[in-house]
N, C-alpha and C positions, 0 to 999 in steps of 0.2 A: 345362390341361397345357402349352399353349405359354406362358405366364407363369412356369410353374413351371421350363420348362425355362430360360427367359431370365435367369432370378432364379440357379440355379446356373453357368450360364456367366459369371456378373455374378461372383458369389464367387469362381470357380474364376481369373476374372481377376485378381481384384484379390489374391489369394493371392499369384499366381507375380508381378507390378507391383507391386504395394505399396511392399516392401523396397527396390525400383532408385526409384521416384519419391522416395522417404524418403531414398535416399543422395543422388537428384540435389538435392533439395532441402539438404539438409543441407551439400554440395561448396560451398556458397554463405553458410555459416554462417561467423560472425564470433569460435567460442570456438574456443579451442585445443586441446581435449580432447575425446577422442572415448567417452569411457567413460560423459556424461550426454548424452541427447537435451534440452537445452535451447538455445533461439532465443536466439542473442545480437545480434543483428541481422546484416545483408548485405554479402558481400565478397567481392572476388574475389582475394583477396590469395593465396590456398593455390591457385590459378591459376600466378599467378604465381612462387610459390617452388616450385611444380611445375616449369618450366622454368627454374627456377635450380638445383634439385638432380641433381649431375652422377651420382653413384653410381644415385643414380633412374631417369637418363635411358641411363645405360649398360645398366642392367638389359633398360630398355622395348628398346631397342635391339637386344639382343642375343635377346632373348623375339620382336620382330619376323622380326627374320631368319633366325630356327630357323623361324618358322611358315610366312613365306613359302615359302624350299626344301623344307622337308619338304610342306606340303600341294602344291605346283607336282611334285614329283618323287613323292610317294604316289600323286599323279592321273594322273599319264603312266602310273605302273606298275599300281595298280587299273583305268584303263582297259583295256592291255593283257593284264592277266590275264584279267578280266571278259569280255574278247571270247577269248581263248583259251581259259578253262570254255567258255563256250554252245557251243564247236564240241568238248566232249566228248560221249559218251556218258551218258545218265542216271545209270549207274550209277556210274561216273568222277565225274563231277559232282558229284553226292549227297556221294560221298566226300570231295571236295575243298575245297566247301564249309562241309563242316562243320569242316574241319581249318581255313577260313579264319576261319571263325567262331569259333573255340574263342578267339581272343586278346581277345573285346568281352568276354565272360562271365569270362574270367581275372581274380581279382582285380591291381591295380594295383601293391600290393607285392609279388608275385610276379613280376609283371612286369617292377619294377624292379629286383629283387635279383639275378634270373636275367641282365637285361641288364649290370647291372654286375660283376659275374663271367665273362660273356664277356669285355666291354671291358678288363679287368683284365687278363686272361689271354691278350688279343689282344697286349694294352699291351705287357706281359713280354717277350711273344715279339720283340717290333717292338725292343726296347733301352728297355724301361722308359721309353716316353710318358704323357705324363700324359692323364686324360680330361679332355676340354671341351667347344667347339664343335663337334667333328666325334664326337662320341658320342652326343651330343644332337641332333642332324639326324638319324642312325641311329635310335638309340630313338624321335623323331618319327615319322619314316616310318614303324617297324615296327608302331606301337598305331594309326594312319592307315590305314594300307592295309586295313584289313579294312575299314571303314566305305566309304570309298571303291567299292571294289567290291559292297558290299551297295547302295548308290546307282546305280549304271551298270546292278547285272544287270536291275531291272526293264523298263530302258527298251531293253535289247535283247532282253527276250521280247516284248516291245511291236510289234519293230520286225519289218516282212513281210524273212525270210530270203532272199528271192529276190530281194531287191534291190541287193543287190550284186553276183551274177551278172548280173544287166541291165545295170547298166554297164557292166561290163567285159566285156557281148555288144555294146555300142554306141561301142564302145574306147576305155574310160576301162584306166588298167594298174589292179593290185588296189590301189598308194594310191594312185593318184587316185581310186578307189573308196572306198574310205575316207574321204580330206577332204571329197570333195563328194556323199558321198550316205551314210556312215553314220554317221560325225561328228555333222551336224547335228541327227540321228533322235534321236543317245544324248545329246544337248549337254544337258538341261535337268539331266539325272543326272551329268553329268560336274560342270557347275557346282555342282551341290547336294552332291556327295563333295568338291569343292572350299573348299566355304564352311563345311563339317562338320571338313575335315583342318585348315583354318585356325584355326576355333573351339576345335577337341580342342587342338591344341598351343600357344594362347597359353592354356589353361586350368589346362594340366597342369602337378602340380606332383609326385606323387608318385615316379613314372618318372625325372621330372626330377631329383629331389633326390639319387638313388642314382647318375646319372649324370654328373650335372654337369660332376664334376673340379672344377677352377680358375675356369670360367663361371658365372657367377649370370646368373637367367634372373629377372623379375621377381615369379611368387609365390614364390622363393626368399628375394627380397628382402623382400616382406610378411610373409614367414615370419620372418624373420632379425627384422624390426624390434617382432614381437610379445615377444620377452625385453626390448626397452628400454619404448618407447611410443610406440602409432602415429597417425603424425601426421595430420592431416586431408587431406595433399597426398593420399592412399590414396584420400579419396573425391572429389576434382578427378579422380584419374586414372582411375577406375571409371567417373565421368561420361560422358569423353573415350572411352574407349574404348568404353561402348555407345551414345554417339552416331553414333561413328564404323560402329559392327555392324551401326546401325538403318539409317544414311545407304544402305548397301554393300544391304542385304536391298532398301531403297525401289526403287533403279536396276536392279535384277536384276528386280526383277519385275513393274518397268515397262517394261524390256525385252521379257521375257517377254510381257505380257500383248499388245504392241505386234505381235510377230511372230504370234501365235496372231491377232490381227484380220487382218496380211494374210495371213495361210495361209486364214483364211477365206473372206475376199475372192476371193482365188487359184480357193478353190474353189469358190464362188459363181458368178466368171465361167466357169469352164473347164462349168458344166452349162448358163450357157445358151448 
């Protein structure tokens, strides 16, 4: 049975890796055409004209810094909600979560058509603005923030309630209560809503594409370049960029694992 079970986990692996090893492998191939899987031998040439191409880099650019604000500003606000439900009443609660949740189960182009029909209508009102960058950090945040807080709530049922009235009986004010004793408690689910709203919006394209405006965001770009012909730089940047996802997971959870030894530790010494 435990063979059996090893043997599915083995497949189940190489299912979801396969594809990314095949593209990293590939980011490295020497033909110019991405429409045959054939080795033409080794280059890192589509590297290089990766960072030569400036429409490219404007995209990555711009796809960055919608992801960083929105996932930075959905986690301030999912935190603060997150801790504002748990001090509702069950039946409050109940209700409002599920109002939080209705936007993951929503499909995507519902999502985006409705968002770009406010924007529109906001635009109007405003002296006929165009949408861009600042519709797109919005619509970020708004498909983020639900995840966000489905992340944080577990970790403050987790957490013993009375322990913020303890500080603030031992005279901490209610945020100094907060940074130094419920912060910490909820931080592993703070960062995991963090690394999820990050993921969601450099991923997203559908939201993105009704919102836009004048902004291209980069899979608008991959999009766009699928009517000419897509050039190999596509999988140099796929490379890059889940290089860079794995590096960011590695640090987090050797952080992690690092503090969970001395919280051990901690509590090792404090019983004898």
């Amino acid at each position: 049975m435990k063979t059996l079970s090893k043997v599915y986990m083995f497949l189940v692996f190489l299912f979801l890796y396969a594809p990314i090893a095949v593209l990293v492998v590939f980011s490295f191939n020497d033909s110019a055409t991405m429409s045959r899987s054939v080795w033409s031998g080794f280059t890192t040439k589509w590297y290089i004209q990766l960072f030569n191409d400036q429409m490219l880099l404007v995209s990555l650019r711009n796809t960055l810094i919608i992801a960083v604000i929105a996932a930075v500003v959905s986690t301030v606000l999912g935190t603060s909600a997150a801790i504002g439900i748990m001090g509702m009443n069950r039946v409050t609660r109940k209700i409002v979560m599920n109002v939080t949740n209705f936007p993951m189960v929503n499909p995507d182009i519902v999502t985006g058509v409705s968002l770009m029909l406010l924007f529109v209508a906001a635009a109007r009102f405003m002296g006929n603005v165009s949408l861009g960058m600042a519709s797109l950090i919005l619509s970020h945040i708004t498909f983020c923030l639900p995840y966000v807080i489905l992340s944080v709530m577990p970790k403050l049922r987790q957490m013993d309630p009375n322990l913020s009235e303890a500080a603030q009986d031992l005279g901490c004010t209610s945020i100094q209560a907060f940074f130094r004793v419920v912060l910490p408690q909820i931080m592993p689910g703070v960062v995991t809503g963090l690394i999820m709203a990050f993921t969601l919006s450099i991923d997203d394209f559908v939201v993105s594409y009704f919102t836009s405006g004048t902004t291209q965001t980069l899979p608008i770009f991959i999009y766009s370049m699928t009517r000419k012909r897509i050039s190999p730089e596509i999988n140099a940047l796929s490379a890059l960029l889940f290089t860079i996802i794995i590096l960011l997971l590695i640090v987090i959870n050797v952080r992690a694992s690092r503090e969970s030894k001395r919280a051990d530790t901690r509590k090792g010494g404090a019983a004898i």
